[in-house]
N, C-alpha and C positions, 0 to 999 in steps of 0.2 A: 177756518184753517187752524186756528191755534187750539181749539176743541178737539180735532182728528191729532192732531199733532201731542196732546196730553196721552193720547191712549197707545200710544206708541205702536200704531200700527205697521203690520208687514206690508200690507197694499195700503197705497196711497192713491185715490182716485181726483183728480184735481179737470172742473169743467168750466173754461174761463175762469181760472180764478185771479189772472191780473186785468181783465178788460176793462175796468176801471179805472185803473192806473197811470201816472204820467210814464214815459218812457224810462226814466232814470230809476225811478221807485220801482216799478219791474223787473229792471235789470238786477237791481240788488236782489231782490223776492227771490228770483229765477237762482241768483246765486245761491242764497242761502238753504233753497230747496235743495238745491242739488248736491251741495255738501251734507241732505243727510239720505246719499243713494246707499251706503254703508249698511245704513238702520232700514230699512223697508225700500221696495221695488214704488216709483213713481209713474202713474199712467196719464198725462199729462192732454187735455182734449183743448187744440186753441190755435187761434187763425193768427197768431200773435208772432211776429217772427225772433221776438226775443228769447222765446224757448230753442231756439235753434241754434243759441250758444251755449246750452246745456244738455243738450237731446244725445244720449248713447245712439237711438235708435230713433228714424222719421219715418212717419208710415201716412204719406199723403194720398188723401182721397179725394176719387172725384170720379168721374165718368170712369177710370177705370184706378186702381189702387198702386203705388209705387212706392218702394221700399228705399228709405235712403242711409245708409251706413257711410264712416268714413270723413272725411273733409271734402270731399270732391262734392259726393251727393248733398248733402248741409250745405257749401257754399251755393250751389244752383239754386236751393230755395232759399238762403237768404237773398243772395241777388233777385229771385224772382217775387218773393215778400216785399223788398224795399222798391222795387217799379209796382207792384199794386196791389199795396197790404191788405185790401180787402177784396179780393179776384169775387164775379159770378159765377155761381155755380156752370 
């Protein structure tokens, strides 16, 4: 991350890059990525529900694809990440 991050990229492709992470240390990560949406576009790939307090734009997949914008759509998937952060396919 801090290698893509020297070259100061327009696209930022990020795939699990917190799954590692305790809750608390993601959430700050999450923050500080997303204060740089300014400097480059961020494409964020992750079953993680803590990107859902920084996501412009939620495009969840599954059997069939749903777009989520707004507070309304976000809140649904957080509530539905925090009863089963890691759903079957």
């Amino acid at each position: 991350l801090a290698r893509a991050l020297l070259g100061r990229p327009r696209l930022l492709v990020l795939d699990e890059v917190t799954s590692a992470l305790d809750r608390e240390t993601e959430r700050r990560l999450c923050a500080r990525i997303a204060a740089l949406r300014d400097r480059c576009t961020i494409l964020a790939v992750t079953h993680r529900p803590a990107w859902l307090e920084v996501a412009d734009l939620v495009l969840e997949l599954g059997r069939t694809m749903r777009k989520r914008t707004g507070a309304v759509g976000i809140e649904r998937l957080r509530r539905a990440s925090e009863s089963d952060p890691f759903p079957s396919p």
